[in-house]
C-alpha positions in Angstrom: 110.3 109.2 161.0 107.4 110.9 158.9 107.2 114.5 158.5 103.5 116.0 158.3 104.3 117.4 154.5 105.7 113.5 153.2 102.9 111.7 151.4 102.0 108.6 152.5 102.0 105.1 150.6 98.7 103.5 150.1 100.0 99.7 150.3 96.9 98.7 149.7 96.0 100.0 146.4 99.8 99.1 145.6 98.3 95.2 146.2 101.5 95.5 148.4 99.4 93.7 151.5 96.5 92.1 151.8 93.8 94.6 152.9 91.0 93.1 155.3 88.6 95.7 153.9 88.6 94.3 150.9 88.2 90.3 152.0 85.0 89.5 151.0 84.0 88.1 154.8 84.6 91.8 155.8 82.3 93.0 152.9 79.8 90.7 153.7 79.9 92.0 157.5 79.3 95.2 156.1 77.0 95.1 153.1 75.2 92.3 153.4 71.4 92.5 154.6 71.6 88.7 156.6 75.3 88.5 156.7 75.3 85.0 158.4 73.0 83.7 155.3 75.0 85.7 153.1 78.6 83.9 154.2 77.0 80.5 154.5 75.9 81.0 150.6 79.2 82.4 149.4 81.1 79.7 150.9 78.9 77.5 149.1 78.8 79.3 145.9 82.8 80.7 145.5 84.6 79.3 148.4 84.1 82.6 149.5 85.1 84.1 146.5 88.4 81.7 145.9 86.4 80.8 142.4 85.6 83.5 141.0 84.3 81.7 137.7 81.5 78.6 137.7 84.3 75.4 137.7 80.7 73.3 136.5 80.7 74.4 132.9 78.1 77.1 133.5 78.6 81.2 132.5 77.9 82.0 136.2 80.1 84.2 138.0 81.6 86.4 141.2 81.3 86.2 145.1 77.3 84.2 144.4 77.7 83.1 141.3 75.1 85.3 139.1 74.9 84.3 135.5 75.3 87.1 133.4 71.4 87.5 131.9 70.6 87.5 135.5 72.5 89.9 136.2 71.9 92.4 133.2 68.5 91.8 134.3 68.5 92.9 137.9 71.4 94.3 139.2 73.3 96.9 138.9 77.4 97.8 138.6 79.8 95.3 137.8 79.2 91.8 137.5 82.9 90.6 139.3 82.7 93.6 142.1 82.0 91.6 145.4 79.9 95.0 146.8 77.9 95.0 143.3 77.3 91.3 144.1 76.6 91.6 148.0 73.8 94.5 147.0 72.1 92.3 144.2 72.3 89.0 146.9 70.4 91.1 149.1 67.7 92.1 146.5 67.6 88.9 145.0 67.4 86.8 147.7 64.8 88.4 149.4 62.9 87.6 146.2 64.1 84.2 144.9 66.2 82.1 148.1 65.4 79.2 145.8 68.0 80.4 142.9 70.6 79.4 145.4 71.0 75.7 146.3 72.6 76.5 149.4 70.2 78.3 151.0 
């Protein structure tokens, strides 16, 4: 039984559970401007974020796979954060769908 005054255990920040909040489908669903285009791409690009580094040889990296001068140049936050990543996708790919060979 839990008294009102007893704290309560954050299992998820304890990396005690897996937390569907921070699944990168769920992010998607929630950042992402065309979240059906943006799933289809990360799927493509990470296996939805199972690789988080390019397995090809290149410096790309994270949830899309942004190389790191592309990234210094245009977005913002950190480069292995899937909601940094979802937010530049969305800029970016407005822009330049052709970057990303699985659009």
């Amino acid at each position: 039984m839990l008294w009102f005054n007893e704290p309560q255990t954050d299992w998820c920040q304890l990396n005690a559970v897996e937390c569907v909040e921070e699944r990168p489908e769920y992010l998607i669903e929630k950042y992402a401007d065309e979240p059906i285009t943006a799933k289809r791409i990360a799927i493509c690009e990470s296996q939805m974020g199972k690789y988080r580094k390019n397995w090809q040889g290149s410096s790309a990296e994270g949830l899309f796979m942004f190389m790191p001068k592309t990234w210094n140049a245009y977005c913002d936050g950190d480069i292995k954060d899937d909601i940094s990543q979802i937010k530049c996708f969305n800029k970016l790919y407005k822009l330049r769908p052709e970057w990303w060979e699985c659009s």
